[in-house]
C-alpha positions as a Markdown table, in Angstrom:
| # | Residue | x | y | z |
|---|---|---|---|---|
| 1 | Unk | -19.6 | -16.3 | -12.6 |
| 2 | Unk | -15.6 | -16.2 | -12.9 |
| 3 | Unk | -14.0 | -18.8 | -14.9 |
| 4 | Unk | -11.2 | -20.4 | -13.6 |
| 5 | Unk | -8.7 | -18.9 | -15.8 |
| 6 | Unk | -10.1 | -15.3 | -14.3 |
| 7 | Unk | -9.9 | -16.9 | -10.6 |
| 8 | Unk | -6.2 | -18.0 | -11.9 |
| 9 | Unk | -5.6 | -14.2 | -12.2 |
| 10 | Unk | -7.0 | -13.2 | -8.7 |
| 11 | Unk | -5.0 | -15.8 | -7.1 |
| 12 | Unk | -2.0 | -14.9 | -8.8 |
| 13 | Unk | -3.0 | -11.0 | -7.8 |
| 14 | Unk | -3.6 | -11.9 | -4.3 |
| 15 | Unk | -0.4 | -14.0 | -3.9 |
| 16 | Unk | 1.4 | -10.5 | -5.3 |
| 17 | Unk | 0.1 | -8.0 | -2.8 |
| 18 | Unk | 0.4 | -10.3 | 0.2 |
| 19 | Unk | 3.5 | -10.8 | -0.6 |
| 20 | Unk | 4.5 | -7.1 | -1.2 |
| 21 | Unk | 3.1 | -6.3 | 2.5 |
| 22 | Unk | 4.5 | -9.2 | 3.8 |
| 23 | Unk | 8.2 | -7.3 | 3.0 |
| 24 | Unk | 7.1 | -3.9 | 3.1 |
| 25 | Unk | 5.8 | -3.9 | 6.4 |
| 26 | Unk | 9.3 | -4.0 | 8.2 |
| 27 | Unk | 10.7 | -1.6 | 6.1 |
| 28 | Unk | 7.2 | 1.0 | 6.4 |
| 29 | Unk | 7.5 | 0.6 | 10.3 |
| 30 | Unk | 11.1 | 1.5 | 10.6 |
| 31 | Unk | 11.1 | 4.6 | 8.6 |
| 32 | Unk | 7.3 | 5.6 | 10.5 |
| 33 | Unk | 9.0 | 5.3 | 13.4 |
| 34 | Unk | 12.2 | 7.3 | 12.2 |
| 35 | Unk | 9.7 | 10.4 | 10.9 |
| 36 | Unk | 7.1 | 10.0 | 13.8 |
| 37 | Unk | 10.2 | 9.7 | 16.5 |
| 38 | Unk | 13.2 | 10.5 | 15.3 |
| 39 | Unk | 14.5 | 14.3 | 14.9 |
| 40 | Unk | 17.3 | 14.4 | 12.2 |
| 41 | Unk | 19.0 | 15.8 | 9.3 |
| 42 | Unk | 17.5 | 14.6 | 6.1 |
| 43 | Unk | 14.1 | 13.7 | 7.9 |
| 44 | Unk | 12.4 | 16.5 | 5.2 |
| 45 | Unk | 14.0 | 14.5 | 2.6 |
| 46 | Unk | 13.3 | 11.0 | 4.3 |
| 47 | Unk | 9.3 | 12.0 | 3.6 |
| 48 | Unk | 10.1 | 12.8 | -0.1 |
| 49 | Unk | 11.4 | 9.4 | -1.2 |
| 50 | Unk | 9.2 | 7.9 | 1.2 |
| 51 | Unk | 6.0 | 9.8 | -1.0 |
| 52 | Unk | 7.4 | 9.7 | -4.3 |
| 53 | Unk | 5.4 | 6.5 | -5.6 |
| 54 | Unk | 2.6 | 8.7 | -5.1 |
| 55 | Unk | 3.8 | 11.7 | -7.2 |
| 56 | Unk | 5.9 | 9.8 | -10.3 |
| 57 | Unk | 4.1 | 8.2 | -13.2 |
| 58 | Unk | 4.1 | 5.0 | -12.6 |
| 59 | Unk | 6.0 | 4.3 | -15.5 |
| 60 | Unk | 9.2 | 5.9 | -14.0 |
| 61 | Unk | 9.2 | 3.8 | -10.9 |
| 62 | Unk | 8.6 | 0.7 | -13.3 |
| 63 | Unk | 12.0 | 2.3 | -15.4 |
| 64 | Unk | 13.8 | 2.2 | -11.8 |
| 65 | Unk | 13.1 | -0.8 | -10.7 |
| 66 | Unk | 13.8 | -2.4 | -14.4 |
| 67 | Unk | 17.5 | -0.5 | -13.7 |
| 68 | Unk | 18.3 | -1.4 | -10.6 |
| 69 | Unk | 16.8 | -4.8 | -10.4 |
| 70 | Unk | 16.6 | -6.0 | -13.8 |
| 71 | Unk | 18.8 | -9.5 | -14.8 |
| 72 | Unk | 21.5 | -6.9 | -15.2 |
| 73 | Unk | 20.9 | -4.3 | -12.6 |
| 74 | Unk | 22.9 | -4.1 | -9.5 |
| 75 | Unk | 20.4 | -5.2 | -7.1 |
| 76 | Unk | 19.2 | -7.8 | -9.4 |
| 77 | Unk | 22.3 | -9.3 | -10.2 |
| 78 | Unk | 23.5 | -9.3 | -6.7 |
| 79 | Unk | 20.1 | -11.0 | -5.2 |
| 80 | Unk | 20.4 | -13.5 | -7.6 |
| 81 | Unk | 23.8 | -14.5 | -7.6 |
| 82 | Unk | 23.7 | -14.4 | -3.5 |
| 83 | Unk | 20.1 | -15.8 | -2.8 |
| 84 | Unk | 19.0 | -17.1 | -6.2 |
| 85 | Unk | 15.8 | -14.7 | -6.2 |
| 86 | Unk | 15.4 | -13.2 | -9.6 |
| 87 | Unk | 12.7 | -10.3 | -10.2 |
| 88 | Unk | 12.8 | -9.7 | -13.7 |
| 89 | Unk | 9.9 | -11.1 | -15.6 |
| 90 | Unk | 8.3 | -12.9 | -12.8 |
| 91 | Unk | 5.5 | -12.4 | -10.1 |
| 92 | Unk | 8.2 | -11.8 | -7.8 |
| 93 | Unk | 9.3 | -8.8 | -9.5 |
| 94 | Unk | 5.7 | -8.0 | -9.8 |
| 95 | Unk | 5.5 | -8.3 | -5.8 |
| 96 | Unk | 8.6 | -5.8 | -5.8 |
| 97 | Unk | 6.4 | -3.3 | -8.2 |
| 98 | Unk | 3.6 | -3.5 | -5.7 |
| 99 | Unk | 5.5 | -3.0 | -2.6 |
| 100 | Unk | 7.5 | 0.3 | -3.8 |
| 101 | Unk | 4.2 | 1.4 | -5.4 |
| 102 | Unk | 2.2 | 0.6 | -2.1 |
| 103 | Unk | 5.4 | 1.8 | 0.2 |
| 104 | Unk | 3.9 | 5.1 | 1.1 |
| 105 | Unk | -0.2 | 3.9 | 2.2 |
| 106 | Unk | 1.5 | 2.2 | 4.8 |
| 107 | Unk | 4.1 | 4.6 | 5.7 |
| 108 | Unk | 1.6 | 7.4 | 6.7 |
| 109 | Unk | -1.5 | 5.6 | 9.1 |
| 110 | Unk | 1.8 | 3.9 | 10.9 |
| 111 | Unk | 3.0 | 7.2 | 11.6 |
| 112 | Unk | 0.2 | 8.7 | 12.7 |
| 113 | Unk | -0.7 | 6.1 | 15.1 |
| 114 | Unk | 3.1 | 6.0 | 16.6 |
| 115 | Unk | 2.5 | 10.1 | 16.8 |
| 116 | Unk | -0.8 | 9.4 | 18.7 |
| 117 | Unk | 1.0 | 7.4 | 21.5 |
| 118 | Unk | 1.1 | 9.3 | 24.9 |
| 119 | Unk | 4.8 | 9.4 | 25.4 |
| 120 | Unk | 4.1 | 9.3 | 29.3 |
| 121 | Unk | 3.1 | 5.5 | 29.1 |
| 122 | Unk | 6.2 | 4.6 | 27.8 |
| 123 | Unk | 8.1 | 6.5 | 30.2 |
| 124 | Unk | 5.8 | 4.8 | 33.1 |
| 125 | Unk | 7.1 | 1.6 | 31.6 |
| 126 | Unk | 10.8 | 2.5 | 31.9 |
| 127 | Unk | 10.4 | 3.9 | 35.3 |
| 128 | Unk | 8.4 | 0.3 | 36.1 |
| 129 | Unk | 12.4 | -1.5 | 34.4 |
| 130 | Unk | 10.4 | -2.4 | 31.2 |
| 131 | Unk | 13.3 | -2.3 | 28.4 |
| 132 | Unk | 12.6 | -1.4 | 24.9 |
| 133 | Unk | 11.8 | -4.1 | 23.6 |
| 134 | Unk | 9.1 | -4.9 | 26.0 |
| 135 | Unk | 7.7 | -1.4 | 25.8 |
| 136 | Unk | 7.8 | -1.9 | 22.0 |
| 137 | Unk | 5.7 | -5.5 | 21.9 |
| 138 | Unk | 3.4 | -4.9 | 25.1 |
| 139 | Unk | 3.0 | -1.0 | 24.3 |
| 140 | Unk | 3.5 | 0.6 | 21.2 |
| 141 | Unk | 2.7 | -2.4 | 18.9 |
| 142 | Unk | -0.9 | -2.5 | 20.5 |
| 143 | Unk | -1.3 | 0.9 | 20.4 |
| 144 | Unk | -0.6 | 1.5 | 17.3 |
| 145 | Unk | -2.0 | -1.4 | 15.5 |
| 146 | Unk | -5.4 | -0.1 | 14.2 |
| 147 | Unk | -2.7 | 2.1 | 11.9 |
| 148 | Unk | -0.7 | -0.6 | 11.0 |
| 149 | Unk | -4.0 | -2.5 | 9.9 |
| 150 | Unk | -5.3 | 0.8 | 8.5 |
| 151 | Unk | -2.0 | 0.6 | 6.8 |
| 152 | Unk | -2.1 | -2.9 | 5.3 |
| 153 | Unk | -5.1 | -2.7 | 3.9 |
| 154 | Unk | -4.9 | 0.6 | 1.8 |
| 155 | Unk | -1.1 | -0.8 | 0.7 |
| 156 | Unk | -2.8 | -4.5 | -0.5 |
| 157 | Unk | -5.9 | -2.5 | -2.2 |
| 158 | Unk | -3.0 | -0.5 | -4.3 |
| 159 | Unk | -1.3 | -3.9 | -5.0 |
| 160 | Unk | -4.1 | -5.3 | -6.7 |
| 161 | Unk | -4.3 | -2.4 | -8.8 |
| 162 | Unk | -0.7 | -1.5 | -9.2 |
| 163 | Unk | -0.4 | -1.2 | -13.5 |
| 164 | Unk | 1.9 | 0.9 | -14.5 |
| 165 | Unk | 4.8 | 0.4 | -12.7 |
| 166 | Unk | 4.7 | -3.8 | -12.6 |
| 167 | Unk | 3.9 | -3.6 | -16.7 |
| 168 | Unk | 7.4 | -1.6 | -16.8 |
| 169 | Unk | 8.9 | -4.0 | -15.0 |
| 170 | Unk | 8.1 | -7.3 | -15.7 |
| 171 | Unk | 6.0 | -6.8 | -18.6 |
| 172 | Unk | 2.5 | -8.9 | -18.9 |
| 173 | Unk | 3.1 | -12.5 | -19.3 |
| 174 | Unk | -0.2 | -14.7 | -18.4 |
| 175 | Unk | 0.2 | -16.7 | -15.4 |
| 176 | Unk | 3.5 | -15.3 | -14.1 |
| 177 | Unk | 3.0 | -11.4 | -13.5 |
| 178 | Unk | -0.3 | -10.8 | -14.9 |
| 179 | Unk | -2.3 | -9.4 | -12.4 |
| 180 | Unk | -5.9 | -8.0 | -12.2 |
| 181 | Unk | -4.9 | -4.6 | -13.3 |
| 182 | Unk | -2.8 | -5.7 | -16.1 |
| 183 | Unk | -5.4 | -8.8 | -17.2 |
| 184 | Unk | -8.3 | -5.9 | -17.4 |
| 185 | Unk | -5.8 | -3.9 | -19.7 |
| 186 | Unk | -5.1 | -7.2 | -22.4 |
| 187 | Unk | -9.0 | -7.9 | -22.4 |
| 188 | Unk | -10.0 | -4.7 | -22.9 |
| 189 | Unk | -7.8 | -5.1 | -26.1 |
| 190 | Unk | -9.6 | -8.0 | -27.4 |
| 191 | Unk | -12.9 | -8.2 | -28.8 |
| 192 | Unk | -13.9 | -11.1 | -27.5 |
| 193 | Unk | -12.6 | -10.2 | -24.2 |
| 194 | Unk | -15.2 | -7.3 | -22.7 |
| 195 | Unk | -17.3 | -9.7 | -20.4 |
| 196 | Unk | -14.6 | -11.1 | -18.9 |
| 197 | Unk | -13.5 | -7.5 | -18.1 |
| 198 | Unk | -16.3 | -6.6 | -16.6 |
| 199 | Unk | -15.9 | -9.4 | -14.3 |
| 200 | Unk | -13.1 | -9.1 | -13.6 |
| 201 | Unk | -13.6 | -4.9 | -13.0 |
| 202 | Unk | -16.9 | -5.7 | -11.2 |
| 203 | Unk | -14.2 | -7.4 | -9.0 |
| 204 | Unk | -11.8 | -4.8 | -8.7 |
| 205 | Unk | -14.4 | -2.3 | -7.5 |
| 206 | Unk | -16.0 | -4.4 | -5.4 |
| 207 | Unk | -12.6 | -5.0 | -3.7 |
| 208 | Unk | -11.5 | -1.4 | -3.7 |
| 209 | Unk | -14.4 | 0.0 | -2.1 |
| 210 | Unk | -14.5 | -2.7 | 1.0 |
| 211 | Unk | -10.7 | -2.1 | 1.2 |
| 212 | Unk | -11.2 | 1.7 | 1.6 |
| 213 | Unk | -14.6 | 1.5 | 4.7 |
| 214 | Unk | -12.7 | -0.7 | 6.8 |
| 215 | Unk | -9.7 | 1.6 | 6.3 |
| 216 | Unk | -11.8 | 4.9 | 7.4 |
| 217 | Unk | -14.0 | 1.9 | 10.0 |
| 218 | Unk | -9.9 | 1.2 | 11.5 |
| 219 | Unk | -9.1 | 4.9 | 11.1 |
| 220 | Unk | -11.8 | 6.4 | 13.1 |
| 221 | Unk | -10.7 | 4.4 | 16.3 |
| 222 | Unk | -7.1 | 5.7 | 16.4 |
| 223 | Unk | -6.6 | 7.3 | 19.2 |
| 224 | Unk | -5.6 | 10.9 | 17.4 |
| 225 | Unk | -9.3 | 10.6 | 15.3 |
| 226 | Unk | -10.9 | 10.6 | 18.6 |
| 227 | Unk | -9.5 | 13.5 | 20.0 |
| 228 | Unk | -10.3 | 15.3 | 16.6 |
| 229 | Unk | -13.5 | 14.6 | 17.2 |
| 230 | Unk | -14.6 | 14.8 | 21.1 |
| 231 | Unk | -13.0 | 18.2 | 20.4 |
């Protein structure tokens, strides 16, 4: 049974990744669209950043983030003398971890989807006066939504377990950015603290695993794993 300090922790956790998706989401669905549509210079280069959470320790995106969005960063001293959000130390900042770290799970079933499209529906449309923007909300949005939700869900599942990154960023202060991940780490340190661990791991997993079937249950009815398999 989880205490309420542990279900203190999985609130603050969820609160973190939902709100990393929340404002990754636009940003993912732009540049999909720019790789999955667009033919440019610098696309090759586009998919690098867009991939590099994957391929850098953790640590160094942490370091980044810390330099450009830290109380004395550029970003972070811009935000927060324009809008009053601060990062450093706080969940927010811990949301920001998240989001970079989880940037690239949504990036890639978005793209796919968009690439799965027939292009001859959306020229139908046009030919039928639809503008873009209709063609985009009554169209490709539908279309392409089991990859968006494909998307989210992969992206929140690395939220919840983002460490290395958020712990280089904001550090691990109890009931402002200590998350799952990072609440696993300090209780694994104490020697009082392994059946709360467990719990707490038992949790992790449990959330993990559900997070990747439904991924592969939303993957398998794009349009693109279809044809893959009919043949």
């Amino acid at each position: 049974m989880l205490t309420g300090g542990e279900l203190a922790i999985i609130a603050l956790s969820l609160k973190v990744a939902a709100t990393a998706m929340a404002v990754a989401l636009p940003f993912a669905f732009f540049v999909a669209w720019a790789l999955a549509r667009w033919q440019f210079r610098g696309r090759g280069l586009l998919q690098a950043v867009t991939t590099l959470p994957l391929v850098l320790p953790p640590v160094v995106t942490g370091y980044a983030l810390l330099v450009w969005f830290g109380a004395n960063g550029p970003l972070g001293w811009l935000l927060r003398e324009t809008t009053g959000l601060e990062f450093a130390f706080r969940w927010t900042g811990a949301a920001l971890a998240a989001a970079v770290m989880g940037f690239p799970l949504l990036v890639r079933p978005i793209r796919l989807s968009l690439e799965a499209i027939d292009p001859g529906l959306e020229e139908a449309a046009r030919t039928l006066g639809a503008g873009r923007l209709r063609i985009l909300v009554t169209i490709v949005l539908p279309l392409a939504f089991p990859g968006i939700l494909a998307g989210i869900i992969l992206g929140f599942a690395k939220a919840l377990g983002e460490f290395g990154a958020t712990i280089t960023f904001v550090s691990n202060i109890p009931g402002q950015t200590q998350t799952l991940s990072l609440a696993i780490y300090s209780l694994l340190q104490s020697p009082a603290g392994d059946a709360a661990a467990l719990r707490l791991i038992g949790f992790s997993v449990a959330l993990a695993v559900g997070a990747i079937l439904a991924s592969e249950w939303v993957s398998a009815r794009l349009p693109s794993a279809r044809k893959a398999r009919n043949g």
